[in-house]
C-alpha positions in Angstrom: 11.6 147.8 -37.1 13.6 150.1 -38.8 12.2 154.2 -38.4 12.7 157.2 -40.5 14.1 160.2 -38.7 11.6 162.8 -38.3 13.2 165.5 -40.8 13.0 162.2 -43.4 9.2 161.6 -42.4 8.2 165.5 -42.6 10.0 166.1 -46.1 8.1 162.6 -47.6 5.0 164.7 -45.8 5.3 167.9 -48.1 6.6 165.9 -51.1 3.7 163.7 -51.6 1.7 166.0 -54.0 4.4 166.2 -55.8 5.6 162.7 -56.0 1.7 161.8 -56.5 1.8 164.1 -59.9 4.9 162.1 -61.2 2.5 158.9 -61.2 1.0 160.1 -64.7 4.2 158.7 -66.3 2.8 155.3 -65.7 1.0 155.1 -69.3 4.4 156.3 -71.1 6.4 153.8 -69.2 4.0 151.1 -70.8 4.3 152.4 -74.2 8.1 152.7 -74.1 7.9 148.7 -73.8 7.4 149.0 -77.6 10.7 151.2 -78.0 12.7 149.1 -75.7 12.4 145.4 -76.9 15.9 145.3 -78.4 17.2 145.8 -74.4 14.5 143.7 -73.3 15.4 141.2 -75.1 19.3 141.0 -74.7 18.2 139.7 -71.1 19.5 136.2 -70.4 17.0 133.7 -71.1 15.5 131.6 -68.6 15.2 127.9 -67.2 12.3 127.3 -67.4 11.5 127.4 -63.5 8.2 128.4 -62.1 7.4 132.0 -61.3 4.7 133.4 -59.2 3.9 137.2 -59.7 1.9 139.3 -56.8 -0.2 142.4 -57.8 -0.2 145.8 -55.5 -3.0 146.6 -53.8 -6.2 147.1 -55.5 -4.6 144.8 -58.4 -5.6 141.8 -60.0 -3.7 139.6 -62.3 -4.4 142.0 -65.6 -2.0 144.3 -63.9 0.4 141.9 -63.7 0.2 140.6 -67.4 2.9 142.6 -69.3 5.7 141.5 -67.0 4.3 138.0 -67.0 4.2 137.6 -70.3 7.8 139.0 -70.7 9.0 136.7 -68.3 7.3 133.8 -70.2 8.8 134.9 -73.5 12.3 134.6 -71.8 11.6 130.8 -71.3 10.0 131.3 -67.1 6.8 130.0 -66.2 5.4 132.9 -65.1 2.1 132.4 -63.0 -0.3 134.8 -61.8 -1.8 134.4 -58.1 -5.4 134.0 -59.1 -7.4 135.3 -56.2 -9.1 138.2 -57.5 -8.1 141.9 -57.0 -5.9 142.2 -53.7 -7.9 143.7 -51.2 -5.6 143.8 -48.6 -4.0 141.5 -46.1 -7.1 140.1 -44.8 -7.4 137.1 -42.7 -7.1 133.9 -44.9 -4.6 135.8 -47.7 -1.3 134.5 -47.3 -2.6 131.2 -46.5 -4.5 131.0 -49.9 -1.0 132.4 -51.3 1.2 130.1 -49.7 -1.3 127.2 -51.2 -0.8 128.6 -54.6 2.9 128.4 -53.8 2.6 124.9 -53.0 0.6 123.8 -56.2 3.4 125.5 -58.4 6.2 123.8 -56.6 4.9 120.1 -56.8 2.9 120.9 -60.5 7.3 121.9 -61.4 8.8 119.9 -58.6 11.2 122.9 -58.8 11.3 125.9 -55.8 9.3 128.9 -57.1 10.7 132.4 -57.9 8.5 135.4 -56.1 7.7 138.6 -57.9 5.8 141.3 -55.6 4.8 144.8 -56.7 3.9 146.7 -54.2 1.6 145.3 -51.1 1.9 141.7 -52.9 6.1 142.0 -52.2 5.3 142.0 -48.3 3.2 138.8 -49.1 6.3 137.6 -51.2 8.5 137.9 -48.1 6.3 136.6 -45.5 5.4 133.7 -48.2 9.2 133.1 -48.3 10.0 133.3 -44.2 6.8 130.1 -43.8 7.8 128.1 -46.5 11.6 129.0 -47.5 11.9 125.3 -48.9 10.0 126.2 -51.5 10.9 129.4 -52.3 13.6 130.4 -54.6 14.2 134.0 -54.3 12.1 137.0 -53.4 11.7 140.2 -55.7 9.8 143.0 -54.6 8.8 146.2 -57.2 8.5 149.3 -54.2 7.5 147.3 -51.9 6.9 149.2 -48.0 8.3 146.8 -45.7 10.2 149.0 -43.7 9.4 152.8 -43.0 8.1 155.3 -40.3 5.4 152.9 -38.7 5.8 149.8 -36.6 3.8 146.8 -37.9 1.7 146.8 -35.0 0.9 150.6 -36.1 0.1 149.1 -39.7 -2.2 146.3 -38.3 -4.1 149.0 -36.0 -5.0 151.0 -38.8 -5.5 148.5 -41.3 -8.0 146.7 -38.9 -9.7 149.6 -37.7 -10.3 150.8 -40.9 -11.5 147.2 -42.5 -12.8 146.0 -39.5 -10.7 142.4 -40.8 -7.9 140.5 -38.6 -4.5 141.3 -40.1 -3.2 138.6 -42.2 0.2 138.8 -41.9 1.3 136.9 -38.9 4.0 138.9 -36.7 5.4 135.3 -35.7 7.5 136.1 -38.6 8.9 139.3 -36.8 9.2 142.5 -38.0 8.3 143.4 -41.9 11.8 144.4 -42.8 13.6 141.5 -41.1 14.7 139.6 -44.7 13.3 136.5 -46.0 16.3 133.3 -45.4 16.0 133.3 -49.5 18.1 135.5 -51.3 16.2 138.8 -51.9 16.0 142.0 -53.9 14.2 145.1 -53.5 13.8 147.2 -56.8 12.3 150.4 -55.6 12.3 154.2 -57.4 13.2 157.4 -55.7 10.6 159.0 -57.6 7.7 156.7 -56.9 4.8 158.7 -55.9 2.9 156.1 -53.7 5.2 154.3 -51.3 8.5 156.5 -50.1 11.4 155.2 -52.1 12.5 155.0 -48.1 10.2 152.4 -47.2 11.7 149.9 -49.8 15.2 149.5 -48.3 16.5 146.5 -48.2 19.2 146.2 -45.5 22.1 144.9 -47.6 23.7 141.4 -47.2 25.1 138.0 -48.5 21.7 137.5 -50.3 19.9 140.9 -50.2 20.0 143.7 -52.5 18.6 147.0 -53.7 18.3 148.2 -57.5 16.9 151.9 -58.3 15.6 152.4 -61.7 13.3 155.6 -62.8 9.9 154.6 -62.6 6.8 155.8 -61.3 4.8 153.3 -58.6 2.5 152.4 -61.3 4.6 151.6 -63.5 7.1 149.4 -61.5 5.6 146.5 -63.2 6.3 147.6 -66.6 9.0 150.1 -67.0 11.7 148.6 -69.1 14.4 149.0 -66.4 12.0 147.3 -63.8 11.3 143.9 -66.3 15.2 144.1 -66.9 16.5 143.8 -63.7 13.6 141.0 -62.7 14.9 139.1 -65.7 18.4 139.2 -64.8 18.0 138.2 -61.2 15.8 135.3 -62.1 18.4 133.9 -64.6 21.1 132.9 -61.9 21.9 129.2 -61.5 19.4 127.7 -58.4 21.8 128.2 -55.3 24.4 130.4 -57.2 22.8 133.8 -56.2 25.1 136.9 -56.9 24.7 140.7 -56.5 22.9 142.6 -59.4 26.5 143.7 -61.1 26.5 147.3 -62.5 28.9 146.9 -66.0 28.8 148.5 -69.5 25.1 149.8 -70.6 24.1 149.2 -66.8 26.4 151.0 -65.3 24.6 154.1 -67.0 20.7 152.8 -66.5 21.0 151.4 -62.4 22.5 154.1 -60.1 25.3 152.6 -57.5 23.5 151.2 -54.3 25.7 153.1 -52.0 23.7 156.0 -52.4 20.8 154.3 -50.9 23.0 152.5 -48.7 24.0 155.7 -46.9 20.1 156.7 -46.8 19.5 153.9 -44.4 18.5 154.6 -41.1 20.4 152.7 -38.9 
């Protein structure tokens, strides 16, 4: 499992009040929908394969609507998970999920594109290392799969404070080992809940990261968040390329070698 040094760990420390302030933002990101429609909608359209989209913790599928319903526009069929608010990985979680996978693959007969935001991308990823046959490609929205904390760490803490089994099995390995699916990580510097850090992807033949300027709240609506899902998700089926930075893009998505260099090895 990738760590964060100890100077990166104490500065994310003392910046969280900060980064915690910055969260107001989300409601203006969700107005700004409104304003940005024409470069919403000069996404490529879609086709037509199934999409299953993951709320953050303490979510349900409400939260999840505006990018759903963006996505369907485009030509997807966006899905929502129906199971309620996400509670947390409890025991019996990703197997409900992976059976939701498996009704949208055979109701489509097509492999299924996940969306995470937040806690849902680590059940996005461990969906996609169980049942990669099914699975298309992986997006997370600041997701904290890799970070300070070991997942045995994680599943201490979650359990001791729920008193529930951790559902996500560690037969799948470490949290930031990458799905076998080709797999982006959209993630903010200025998020004020989970450390930009913690959503690194390690960079590959079918990996990626994107920054865009969002809060954590607002990952799942921000105009530059809903863009970059819709251009990911309109590759070809086994054609998967890098997010490419040209024209108006090249000003909105900062180059990944900034956050490439941030890694801790």
């Amino acid at each position: 499992m990738t760590r964060l040094s100890e100077s990166q760990a104490l500065w994310l420390q003392a910046s969280t009040p900060f980064r915690l302030a910055l969260e107001s933002r989300a409601g203006l990101e969700f107005a700004s929908l409104f304003v940005a429609q024409p470069f919403l909608y000069g996404a490529p359209t879609g086709d037509g394969h199934p999409v299953l989209v993951l709320p953050r913790l303490l979510g349900c599928d409400l939260s999840t609507q505006p990018l759903r319903h963006y996505l369907s526009t485009l030509g997807y069929a966006a899905s929502p998970w129906e199971l309620g608010v996400n509670l947390g990985p409890r025991q019996g979680v990703l197997r409900d999920c992976l059976a939701r996978l498996a009704h949208l693959h055979a109701e489509h007969g097509r492999a299924v594109s996940l969306i995470g935001w937040s806690l849902g991308g680590l059940y996005a990823r461990e969906m996609a290392k169980e049942a990669p046959d099914l699975v298309r490609q992986v997006i997370t929205l600041g997701s904290p799969f890799t970070g300070h904390q070991t997942p045995a760490d994680l599943w201490a803490m979650y359990e001791a404070a729920t008193g529930d089994p951790m559902g996500l099995p560690e037969r799948h390995g470490p949290l930031d080992a990458a799905p076998p699916v080709p797999t982006t990580s959209i993630y903010s510097r200025t998020d004020g809940i989970v450390p930009w850090n913690c959503s690194l992807e390690r960079e590959g033949p079918q990996t990626e990261n994107i920054e865009v300027h969002s809060s954590h709240l607002g990952l799942a609506s921000n105009p530059l968040s809903l863009f970059a899902v819709a251009d990911r998700l309109a590759q070809p089926e086994g054609q998967w390329q890098p997010f490419e930075r040209r024209g108006l893009k090249a000003w909105l998505y900062p180059e990944p070698a900034r956050a490439v260099c941030a890694q801790v090895a």
